[in-house]
NUPAVO-296195 format. One record per atom (N, C-alpha, C): residue in one letter; chain; x, y, z. Coordinates in pm, 1 decimal. Example, Ala and Ser with C-alpha at 12.3 -4.5 7.8 and 13.67 -1.06 7.14 Angstrom:
REM NUPAVO-296195
numar, kolnu, px, py, pz
a, A, 1319.0, -569.0, 780.0
a, A, 1230.0, -450.0, 780.0
a, A, 1320.0, -330.0, 780.0
s, A, 1285.0, -225.0, 708.0
s, A, 1367.0, -106.0, 714.0
s, A, 1290.0, 3.0, 787.0
***
This chain:
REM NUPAVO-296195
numar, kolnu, px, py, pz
x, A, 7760.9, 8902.0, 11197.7
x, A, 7843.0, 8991.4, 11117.9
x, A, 7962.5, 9036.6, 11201.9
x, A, 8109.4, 9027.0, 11146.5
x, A, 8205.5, 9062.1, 11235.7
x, A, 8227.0, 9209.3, 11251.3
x, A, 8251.8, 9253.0, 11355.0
x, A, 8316.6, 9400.4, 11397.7
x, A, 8377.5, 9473.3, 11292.6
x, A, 8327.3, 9582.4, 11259.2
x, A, 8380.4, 9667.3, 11172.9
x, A, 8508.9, 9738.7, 11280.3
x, A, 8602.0, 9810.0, 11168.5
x, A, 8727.8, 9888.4, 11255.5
x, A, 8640.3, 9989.5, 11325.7
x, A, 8570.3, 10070.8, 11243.4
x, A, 8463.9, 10167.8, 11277.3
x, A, 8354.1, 10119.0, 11485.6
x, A, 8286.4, 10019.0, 11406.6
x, A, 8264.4, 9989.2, 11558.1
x, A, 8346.2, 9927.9, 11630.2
x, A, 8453.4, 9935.4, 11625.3
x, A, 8541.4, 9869.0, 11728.6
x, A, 8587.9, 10009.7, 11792.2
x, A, 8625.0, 10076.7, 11752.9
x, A, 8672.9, 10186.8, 11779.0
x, A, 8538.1, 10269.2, 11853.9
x, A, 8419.1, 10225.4, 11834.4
x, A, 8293.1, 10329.2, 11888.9
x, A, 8269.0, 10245.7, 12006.7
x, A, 8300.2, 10161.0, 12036.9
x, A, 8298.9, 10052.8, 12143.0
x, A, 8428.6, 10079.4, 12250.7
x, A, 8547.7, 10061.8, 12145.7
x, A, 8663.0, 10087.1, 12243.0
x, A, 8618.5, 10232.5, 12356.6
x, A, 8593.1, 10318.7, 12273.3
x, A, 8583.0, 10467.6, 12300.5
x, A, 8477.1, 10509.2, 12455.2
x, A, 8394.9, 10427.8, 12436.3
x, A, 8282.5, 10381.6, 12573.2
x, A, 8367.8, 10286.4, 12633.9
x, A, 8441.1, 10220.5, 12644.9
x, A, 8483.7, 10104.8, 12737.9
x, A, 8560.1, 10207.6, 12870.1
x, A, 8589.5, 10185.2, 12975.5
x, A, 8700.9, 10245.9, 13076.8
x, A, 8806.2, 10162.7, 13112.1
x, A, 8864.8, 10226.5, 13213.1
x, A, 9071.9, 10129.8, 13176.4
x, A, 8994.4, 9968.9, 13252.5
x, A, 8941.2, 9972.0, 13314.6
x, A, 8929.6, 9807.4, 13394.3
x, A, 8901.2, 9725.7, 13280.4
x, A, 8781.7, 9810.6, 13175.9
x, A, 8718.4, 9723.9, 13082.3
x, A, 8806.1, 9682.0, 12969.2
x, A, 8906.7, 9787.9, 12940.9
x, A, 9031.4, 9775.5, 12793.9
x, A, 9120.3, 9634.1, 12897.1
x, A, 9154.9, 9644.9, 13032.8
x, A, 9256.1, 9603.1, 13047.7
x, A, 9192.4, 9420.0, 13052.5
x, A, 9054.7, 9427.6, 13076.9
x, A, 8988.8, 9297.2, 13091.2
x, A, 9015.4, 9242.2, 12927.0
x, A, 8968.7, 9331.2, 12807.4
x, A, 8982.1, 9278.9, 12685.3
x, A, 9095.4, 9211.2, 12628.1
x, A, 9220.7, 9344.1, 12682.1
x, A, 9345.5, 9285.4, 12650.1
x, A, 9396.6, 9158.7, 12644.6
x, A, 9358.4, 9108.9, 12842.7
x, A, 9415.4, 9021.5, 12905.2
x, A, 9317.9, 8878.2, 12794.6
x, A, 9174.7, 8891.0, 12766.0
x, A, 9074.3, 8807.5, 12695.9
x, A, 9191.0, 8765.5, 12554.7
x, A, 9211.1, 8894.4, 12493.4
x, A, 9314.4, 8905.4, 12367.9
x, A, 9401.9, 8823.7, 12353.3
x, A, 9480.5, 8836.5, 12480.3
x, A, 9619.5, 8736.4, 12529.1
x, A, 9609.3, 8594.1, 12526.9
x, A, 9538.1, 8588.5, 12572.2
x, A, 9464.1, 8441.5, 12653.6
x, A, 9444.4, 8358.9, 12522.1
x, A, 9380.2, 8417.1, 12411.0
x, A, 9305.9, 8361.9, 12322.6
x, A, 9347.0, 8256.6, 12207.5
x, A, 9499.4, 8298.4, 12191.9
x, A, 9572.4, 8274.7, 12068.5
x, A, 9728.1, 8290.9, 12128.0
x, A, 9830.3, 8236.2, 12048.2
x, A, 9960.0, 8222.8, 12067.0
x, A, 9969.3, 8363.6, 11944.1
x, A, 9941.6, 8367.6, 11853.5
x, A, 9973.0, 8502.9, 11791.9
x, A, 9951.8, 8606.9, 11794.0
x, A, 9830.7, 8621.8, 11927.7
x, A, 9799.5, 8756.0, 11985.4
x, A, 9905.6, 8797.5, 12148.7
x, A, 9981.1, 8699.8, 12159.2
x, A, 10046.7, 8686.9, 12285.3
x, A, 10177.6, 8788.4, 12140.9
x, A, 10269.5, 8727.5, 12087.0
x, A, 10353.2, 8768.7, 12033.2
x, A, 10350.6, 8897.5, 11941.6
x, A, 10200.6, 8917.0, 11876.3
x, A, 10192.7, 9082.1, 11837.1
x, A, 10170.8, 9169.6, 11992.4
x, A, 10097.7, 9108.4, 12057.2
x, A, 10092.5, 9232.8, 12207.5
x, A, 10265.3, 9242.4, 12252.3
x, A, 10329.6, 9151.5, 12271.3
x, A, 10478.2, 9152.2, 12306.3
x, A, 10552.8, 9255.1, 12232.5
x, A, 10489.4, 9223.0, 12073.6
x, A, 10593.0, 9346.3, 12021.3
x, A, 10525.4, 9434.5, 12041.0
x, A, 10396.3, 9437.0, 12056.1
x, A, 10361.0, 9616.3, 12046.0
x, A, 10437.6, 9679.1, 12190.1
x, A, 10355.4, 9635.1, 12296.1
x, A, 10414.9, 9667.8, 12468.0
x, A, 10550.2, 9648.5, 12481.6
x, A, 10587.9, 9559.8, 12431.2
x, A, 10732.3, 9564.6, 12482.7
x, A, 10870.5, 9595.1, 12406.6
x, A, 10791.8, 9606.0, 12260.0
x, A, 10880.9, 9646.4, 12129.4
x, A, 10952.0, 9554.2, 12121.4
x, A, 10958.3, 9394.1, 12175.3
x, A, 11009.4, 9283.9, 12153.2
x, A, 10968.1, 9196.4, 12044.9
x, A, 11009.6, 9246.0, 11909.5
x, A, 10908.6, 9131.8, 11810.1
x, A, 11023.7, 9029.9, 11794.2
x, A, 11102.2, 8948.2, 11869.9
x, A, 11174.7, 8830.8, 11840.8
x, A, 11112.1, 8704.9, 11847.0
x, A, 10982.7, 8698.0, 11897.5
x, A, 10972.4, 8553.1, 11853.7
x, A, 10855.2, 8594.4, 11763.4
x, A, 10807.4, 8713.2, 11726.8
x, A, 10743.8, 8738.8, 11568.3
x, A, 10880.9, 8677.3, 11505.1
x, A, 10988.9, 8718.1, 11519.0
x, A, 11071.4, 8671.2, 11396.3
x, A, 11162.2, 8561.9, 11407.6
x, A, 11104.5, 8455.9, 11522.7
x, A, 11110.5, 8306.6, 11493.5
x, A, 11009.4, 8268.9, 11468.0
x, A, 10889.2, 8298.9, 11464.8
x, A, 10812.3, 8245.8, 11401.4
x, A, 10792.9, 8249.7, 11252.6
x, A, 10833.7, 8361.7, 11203.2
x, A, 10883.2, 8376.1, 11079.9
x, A, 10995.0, 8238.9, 11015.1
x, A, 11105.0, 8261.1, 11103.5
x, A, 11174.0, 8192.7, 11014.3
x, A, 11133.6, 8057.8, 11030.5
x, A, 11049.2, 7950.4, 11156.2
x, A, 11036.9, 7845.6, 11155.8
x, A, 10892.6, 7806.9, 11033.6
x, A, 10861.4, 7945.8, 11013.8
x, A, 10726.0, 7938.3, 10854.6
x, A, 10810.1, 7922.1, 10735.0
x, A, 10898.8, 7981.3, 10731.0
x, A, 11012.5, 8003.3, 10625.9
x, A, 11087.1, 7828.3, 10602.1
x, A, 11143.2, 7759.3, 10687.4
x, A, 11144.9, 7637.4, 10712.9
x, A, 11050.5, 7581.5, 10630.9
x, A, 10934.5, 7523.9, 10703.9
x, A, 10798.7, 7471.4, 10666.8
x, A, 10850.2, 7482.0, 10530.2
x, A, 10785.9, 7592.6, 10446.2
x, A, 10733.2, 7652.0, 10320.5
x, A, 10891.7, 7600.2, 10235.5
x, A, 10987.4, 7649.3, 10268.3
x, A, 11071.5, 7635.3, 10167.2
x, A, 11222.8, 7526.6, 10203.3
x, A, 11144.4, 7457.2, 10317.2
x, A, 11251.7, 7372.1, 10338.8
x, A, 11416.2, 7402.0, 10418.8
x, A, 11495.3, 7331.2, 10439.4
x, A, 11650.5, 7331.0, 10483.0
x, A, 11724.3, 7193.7, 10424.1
x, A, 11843.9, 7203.0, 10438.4
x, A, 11910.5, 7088.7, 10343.7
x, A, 11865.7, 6986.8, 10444.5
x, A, 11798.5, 6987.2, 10593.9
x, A, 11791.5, 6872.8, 10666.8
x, A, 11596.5, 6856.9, 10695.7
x, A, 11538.2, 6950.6, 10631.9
x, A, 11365.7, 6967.4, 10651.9
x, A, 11329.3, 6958.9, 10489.9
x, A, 11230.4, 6861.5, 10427.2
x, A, 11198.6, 6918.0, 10298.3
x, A, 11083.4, 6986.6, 10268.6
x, A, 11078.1, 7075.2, 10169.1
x, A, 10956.6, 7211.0, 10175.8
x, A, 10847.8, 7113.3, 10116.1
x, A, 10740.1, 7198.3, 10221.0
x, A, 10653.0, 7174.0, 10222.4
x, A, 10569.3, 7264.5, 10053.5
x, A, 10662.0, 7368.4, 10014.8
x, A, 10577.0, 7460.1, 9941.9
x, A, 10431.6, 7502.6, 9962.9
x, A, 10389.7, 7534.1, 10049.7
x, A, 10287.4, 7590.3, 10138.7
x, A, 10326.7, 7679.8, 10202.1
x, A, 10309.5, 7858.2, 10135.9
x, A, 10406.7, 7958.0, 10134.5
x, A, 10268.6, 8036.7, 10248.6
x, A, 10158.1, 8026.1, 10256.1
x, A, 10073.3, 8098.8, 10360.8
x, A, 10121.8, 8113.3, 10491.8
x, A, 10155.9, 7988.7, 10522.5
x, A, 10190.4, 8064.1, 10672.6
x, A, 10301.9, 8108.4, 10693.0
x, A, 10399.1, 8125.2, 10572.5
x, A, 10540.7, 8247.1, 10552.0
x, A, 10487.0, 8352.1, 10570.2
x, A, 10410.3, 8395.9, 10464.5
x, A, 10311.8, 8473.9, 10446.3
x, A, 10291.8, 8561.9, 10528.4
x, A, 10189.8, 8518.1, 10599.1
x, A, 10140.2, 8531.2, 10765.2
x, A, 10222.2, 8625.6, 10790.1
x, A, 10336.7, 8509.5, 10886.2
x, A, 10397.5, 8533.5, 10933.9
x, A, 10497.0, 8711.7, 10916.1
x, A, 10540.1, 8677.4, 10816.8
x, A, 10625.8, 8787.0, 10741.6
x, A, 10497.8, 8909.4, 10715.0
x, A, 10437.2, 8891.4, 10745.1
x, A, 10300.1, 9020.6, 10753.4
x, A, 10320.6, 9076.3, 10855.7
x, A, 10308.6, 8969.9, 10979.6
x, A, 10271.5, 8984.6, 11106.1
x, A, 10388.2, 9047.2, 11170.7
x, A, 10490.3, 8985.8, 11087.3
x, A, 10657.9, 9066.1, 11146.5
x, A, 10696.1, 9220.4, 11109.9
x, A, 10664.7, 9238.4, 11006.6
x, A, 10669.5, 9356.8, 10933.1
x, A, 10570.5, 9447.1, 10976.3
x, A, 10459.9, 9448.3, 11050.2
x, A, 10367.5, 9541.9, 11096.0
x, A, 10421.0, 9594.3, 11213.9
x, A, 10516.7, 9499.9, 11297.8
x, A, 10579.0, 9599.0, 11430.6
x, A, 10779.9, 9590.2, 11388.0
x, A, 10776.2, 9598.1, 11330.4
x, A, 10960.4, 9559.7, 11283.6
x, A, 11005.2, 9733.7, 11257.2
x, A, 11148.3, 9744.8, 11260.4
x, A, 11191.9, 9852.6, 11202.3
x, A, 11157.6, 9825.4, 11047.5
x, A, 11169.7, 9964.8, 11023.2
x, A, 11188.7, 9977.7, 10827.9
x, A, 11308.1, 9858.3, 10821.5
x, A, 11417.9, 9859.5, 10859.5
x, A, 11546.3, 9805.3, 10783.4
x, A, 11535.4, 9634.4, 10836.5
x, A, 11484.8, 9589.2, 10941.7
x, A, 11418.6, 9461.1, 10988.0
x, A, 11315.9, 9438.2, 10945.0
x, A, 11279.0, 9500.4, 10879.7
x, A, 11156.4, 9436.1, 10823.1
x, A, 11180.5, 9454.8, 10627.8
x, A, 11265.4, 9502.5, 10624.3
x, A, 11321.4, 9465.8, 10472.2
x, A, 11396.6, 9361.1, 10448.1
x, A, 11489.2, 9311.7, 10600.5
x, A, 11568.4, 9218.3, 10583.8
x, A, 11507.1, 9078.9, 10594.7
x, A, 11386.8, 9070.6, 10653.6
x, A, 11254.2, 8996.6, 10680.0
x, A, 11228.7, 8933.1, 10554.2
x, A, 11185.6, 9069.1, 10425.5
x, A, 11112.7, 9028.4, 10322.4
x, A, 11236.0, 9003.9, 10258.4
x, A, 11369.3, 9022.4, 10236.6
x, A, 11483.3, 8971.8, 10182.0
x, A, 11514.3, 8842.3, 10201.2
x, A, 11494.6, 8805.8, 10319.9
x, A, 11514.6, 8616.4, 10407.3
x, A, 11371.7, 8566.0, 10329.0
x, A, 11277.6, 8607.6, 10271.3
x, A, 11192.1, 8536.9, 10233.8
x, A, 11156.5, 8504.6, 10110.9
x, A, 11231.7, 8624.5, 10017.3
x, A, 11293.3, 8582.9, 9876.3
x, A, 11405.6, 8490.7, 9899.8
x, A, 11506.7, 8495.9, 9912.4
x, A, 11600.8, 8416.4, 9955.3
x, A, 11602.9, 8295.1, 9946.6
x, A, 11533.3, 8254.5, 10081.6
x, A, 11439.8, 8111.1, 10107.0
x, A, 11406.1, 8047.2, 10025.7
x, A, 11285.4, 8144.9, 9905.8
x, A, 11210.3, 8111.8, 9803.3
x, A, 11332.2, 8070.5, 9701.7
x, A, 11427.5, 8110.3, 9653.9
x, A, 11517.4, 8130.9, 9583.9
x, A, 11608.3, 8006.7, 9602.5
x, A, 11637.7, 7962.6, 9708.8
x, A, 11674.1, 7832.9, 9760.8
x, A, 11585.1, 7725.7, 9762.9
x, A, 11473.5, 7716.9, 9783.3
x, A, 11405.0, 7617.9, 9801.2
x, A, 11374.5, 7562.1, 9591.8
x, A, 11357.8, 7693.4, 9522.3
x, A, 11361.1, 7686.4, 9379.9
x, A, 11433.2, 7651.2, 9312.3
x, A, 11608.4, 7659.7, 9347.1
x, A, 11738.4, 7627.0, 9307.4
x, A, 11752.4, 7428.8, 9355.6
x, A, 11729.4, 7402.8, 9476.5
x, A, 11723.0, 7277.2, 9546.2
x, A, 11614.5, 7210.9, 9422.0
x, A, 11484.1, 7219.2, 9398.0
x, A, 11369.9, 7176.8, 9372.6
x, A, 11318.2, 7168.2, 9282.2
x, A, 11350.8, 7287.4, 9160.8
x, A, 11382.1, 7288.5, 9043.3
x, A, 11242.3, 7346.9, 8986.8
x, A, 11137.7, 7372.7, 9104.1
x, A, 11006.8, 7423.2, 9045.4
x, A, 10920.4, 7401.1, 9192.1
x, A, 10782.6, 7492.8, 9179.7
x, A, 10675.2, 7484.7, 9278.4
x, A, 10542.6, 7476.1, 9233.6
x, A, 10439.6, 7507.2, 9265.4
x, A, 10315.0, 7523.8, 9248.9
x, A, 10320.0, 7674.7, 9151.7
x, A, 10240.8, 7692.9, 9045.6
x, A, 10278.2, 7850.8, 9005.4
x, A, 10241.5, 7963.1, 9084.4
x, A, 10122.7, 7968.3, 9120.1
x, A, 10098.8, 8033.9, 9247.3
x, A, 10226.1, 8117.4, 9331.4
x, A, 10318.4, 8036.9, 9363.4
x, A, 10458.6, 8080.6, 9505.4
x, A, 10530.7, 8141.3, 9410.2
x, A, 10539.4, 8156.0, 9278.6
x, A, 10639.0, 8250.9, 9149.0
x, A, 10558.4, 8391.0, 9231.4
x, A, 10444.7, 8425.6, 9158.7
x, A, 10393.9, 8532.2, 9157.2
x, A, 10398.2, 8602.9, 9348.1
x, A, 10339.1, 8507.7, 9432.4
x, A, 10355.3, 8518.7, 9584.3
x, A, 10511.6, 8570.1, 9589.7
x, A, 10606.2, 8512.6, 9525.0
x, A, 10749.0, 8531.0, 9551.3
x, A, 10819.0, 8691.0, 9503.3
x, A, 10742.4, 8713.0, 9402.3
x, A, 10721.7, 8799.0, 9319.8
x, A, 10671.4, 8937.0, 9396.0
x, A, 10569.9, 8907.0, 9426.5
x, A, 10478.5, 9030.0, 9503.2
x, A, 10568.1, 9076.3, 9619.0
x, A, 10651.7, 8991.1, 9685.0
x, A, 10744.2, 9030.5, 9825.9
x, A, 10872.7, 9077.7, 9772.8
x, A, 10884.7, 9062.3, 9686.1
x, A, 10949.7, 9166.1, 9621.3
x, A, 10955.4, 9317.7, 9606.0
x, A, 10868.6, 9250.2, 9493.5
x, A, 10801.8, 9462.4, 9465.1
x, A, 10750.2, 9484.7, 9581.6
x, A, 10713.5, 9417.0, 9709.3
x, A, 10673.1, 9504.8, 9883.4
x, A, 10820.1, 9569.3, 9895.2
x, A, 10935.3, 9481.7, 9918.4
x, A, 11083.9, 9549.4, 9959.8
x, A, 11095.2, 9651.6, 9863.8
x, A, 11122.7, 9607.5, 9734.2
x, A, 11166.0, 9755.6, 9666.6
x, A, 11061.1, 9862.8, 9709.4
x, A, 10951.2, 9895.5, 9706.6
x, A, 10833.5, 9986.7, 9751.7
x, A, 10920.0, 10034.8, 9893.3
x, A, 10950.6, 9954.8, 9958.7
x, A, 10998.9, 9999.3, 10121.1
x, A, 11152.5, 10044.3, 10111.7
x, A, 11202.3, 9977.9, 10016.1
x, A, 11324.1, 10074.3, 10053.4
x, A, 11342.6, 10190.1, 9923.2
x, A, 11235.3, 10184.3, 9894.2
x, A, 11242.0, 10357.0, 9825.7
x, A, 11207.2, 10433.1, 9882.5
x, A, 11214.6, 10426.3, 9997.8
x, A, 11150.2, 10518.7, 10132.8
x, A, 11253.2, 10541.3, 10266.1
x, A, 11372.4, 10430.2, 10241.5
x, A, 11527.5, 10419.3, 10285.8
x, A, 11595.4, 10442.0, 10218.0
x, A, 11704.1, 10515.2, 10313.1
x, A, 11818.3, 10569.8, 10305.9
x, A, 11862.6, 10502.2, 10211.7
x, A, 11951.4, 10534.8, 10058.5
x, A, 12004.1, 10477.0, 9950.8
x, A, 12117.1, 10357.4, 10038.7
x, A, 12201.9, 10493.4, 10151.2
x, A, 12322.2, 10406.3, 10200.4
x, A, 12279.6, 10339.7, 10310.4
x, A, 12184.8, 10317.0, 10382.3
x, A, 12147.7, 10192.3, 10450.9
x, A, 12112.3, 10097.8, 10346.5
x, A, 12106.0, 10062.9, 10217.1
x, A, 12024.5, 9955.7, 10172.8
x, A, 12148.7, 9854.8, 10132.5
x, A, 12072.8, 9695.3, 10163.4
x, A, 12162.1, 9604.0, 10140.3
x, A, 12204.1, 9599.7, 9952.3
x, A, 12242.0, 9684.4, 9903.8
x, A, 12205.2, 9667.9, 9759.3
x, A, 12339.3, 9570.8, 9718.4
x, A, 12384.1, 9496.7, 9772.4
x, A, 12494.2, 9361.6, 9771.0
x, A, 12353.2, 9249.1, 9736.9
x, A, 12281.8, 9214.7, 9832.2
x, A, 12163.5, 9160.0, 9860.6
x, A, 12089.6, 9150.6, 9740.0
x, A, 12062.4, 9314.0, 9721.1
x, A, 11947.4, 9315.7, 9602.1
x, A, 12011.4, 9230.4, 9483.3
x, A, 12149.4, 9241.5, 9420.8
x, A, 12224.4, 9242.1, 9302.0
x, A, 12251.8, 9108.6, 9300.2
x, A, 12277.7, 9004.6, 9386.8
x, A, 12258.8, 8880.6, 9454.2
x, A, 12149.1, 8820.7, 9388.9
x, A, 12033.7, 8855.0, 9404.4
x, A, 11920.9, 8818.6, 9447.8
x, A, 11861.8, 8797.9, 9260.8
x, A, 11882.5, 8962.4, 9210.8
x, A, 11851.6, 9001.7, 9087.9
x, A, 11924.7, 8862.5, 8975.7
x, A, 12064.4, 8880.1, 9014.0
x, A, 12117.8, 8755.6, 8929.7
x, A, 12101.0, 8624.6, 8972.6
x, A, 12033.3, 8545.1, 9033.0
x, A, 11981.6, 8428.8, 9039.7
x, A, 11849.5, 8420.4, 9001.4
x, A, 11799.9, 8534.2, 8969.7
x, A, 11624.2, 8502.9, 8976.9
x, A, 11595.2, 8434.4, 8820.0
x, A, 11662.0, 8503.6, 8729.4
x, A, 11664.9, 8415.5, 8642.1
x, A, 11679.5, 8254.0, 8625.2
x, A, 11724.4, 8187.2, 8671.0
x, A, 11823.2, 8049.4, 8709.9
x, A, 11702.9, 7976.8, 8760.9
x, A, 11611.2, 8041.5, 8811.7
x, A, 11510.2, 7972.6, 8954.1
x, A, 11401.1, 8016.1, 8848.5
x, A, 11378.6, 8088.7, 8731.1
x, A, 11202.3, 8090.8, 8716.8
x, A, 11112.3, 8260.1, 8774.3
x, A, 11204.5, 8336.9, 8804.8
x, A, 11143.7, 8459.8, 8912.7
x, A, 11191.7, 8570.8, 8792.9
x, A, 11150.0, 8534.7, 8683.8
x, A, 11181.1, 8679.6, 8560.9
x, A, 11143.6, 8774.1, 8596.0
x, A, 11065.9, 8788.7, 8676.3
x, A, 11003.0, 8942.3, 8714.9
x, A, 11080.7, 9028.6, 8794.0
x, A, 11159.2, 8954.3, 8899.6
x, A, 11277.6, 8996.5, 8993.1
x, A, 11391.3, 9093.9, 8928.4
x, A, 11405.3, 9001.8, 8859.9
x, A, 11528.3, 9117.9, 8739.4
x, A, 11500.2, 9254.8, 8680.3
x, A, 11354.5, 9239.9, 8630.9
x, A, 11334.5, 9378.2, 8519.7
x, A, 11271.5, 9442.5, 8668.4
x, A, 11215.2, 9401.0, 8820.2
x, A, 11164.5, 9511.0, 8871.8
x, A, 11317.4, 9571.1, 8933.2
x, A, 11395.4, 9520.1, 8983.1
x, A, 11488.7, 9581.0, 9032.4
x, A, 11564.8, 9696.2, 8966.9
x, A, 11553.9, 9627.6, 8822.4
x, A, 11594.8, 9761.3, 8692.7
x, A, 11546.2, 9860.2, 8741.2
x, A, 11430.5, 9865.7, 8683.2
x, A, 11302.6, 9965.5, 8767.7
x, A, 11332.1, 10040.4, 8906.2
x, A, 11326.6, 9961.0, 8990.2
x, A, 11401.9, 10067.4, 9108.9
x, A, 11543.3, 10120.3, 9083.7
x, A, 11638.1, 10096.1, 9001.0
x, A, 11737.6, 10156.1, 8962.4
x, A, 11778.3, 10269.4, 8882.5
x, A, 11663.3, 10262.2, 8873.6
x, A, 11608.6, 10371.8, 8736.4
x, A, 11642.7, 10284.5, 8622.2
x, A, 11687.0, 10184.3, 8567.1
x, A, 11703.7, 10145.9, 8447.2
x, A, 11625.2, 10133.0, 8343.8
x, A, 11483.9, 10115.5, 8384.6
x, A, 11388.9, 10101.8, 8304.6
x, A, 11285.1, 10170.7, 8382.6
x, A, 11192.2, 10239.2, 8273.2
x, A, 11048.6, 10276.9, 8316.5
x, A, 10932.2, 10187.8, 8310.8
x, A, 10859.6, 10197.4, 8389.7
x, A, 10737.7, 10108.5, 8418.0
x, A, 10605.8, 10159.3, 8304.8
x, A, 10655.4, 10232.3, 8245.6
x, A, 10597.6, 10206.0, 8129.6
x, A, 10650.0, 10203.6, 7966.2
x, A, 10782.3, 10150.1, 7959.5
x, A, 10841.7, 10098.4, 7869.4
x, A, 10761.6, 10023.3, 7797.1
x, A, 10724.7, 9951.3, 7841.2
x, A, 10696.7, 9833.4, 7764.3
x, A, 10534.6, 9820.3, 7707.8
x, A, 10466.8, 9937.8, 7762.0
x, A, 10353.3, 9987.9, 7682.6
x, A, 10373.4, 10112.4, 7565.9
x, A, 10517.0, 10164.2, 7572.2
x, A, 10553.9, 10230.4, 7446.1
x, A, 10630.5, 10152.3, 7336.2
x, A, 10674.8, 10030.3, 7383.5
x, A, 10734.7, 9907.1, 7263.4
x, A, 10593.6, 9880.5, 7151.8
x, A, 10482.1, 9897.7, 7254.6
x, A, 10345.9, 9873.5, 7152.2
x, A, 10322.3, 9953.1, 7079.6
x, A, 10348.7, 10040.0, 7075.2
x, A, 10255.8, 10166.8, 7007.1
x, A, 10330.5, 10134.1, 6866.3
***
């Protein structure tokens, strides 16, 4: 049975510094993606979190000289893994490069698996969620309005009416009072 957060933490709590610093170094050792989250945590360096991002971004949705793989998980990942140590505004611009991507690779391709709509979809409504929590005048809203008018074109209908939604244009429950 794997480690609960709970006993990890009742374990950490008994360990002393020789024993944390032995785990760490075990941590490091273990994986190439535990080397690059410890980097950003210790050193607040998440730049090759965010080449690894974009070389997932590649993979998944292709370049005019790489063709997509449409195998959006290890974007995914990645763009998880970036966004857990990133600023708020780097890590919106993160999930913006990954609509984007999606948005390009859809325009090039003309369609995906249905699955990467809704995946494409969900990283969406994550950014709007995050920058309703940023500064109105830090937000790329050039970007958003960009983004909003192509989604149609590509298949991403949902993109349009949520951005309404963060604009106030529409309420999120409109469309359960069209029923009544």
């Amino acid at each position: 049975m794997p480690l609960t957060l709970t006993g990890l933490r009742r374990t950490l709590a008994d360990m002393d510094a020789p024993e944390l610093r032995a785990l760490l170094e075990d941590l490091y050792r273990a994986s190439a993606a535990n080397k690059r989250l410890l980097t950003a945590k210790l050193q607040g360096d998440n730049s090759e979190l965010r080449a690894k991002l974009e070389s997932e971004l590649k993979k998944a949705f292709g370049t005019p000289e790489r063709t997509a793989t449409f195998r959006v998980s290890g974007a995914k990942n990645a763009l998880a893994d970036y966004v857990k140590v990133a600023a708020p505004l780097d890590a919106l611009d993160a999930e913006l490069r990954y609509v984007e991507a999606a948005m390009d690779c859809l325009g090039t391709y003309g369609g995906w698996p249905d699955n990467n709509y809704s995946s494409t979809e969900k990283v969406w409504e994550g950014l709007l969620k995050r920058a309703k929590k940023l500064p109105d005048d830090a937000l790329p809203h050039d970007r958003f309005q960009a983004i909003a008018k192509r989604a149609y074109n590509v298949g991403l209908d949902g993109i349009p009416y949520e951005y309404d939604v963060f604009r106030g244009l529409h309420d999120d429950d409109e469309d359960d009072e069209l029923e009544d």
